[in-house]
C-alpha positions in Angstrom: 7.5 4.7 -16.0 5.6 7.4 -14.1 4.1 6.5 -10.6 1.2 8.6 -8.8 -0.1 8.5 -5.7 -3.8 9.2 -5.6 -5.8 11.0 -3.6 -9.6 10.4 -2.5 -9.9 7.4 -4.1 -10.4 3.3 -4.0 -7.1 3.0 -5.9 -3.9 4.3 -4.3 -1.5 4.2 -7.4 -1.7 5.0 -11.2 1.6 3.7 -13.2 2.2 4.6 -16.8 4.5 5.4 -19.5 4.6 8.3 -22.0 6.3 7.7 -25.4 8.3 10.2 -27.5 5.3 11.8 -28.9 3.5 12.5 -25.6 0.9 9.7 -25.7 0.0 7.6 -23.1 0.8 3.6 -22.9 0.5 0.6 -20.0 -1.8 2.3 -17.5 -2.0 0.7 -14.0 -3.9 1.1 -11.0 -3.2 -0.1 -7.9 -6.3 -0.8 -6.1 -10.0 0.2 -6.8 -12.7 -1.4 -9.1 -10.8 -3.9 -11.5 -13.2 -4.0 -14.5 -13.6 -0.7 -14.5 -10.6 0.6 -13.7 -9.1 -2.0 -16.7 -11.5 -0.2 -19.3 -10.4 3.2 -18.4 -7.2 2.0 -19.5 -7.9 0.7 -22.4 -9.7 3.3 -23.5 -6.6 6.0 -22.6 -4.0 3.5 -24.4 -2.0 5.7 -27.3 -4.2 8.6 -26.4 -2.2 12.0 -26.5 -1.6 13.5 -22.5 -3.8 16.4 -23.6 -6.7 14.3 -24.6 -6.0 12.3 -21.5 -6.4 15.4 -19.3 -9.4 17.0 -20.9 -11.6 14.8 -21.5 -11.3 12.7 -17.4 -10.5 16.2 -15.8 -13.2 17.1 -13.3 -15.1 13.7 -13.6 -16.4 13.0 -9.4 -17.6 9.9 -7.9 -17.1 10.4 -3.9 -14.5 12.6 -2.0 -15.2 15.3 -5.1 -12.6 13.2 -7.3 -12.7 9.8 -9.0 -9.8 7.4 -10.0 -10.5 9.1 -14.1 -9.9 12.6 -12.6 -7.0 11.1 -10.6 -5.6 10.0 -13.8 -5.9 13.3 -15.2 -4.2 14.5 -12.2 -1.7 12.1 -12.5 -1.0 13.5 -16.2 -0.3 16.7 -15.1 1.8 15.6 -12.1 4.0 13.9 -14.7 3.8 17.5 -16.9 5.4 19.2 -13.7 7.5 16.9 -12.6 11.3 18.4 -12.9 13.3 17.4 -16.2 15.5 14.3 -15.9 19.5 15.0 -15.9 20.5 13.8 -18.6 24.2 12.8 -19.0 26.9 14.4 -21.3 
């Protein structure tokens, strides 16, 4: 699970997990406009982190962001996050 802390927007927290082949699964916000924010989820669910990115990238509502463009912020935090240690 990936937490993200949003920026400029209603919702203050985007949650989510990324599978084994980079796609994108149980998407969360914390905060913001609940139907809406529930179909941008649904509509993300399975979808590949690139596809995620580029296509809710650059979308603005107020503040020059929106919670979809925090998403696709979100995606890239998770991107550049360091690598997990993994145990030998």
């Amino acid at each position: 699970m990936f937490t993200y802390n949003t920026k400029g927007t209603c919702s203050r927290q985007i949650i989510f997990d990324v599978d084994a082949e980079n796609r994108i699964h149980n998407v969360k916000f914390i905060g913001g406009c609940g139907g809406n924010l529930q179909g941008i989820s649904r509509l993300v669910e399975g979808k590949t982190l690139d596809e995620v990115e580029g296509t809710l990238k650059g979308i603005k509502c107020r503040n020059n962001t929106s919670c979809p463009d925090q998403l696709a912020n979100a995606v890239k935090a998770y991107r550049e996050r360091e690598p997990k240690q993994t145990k030998l």
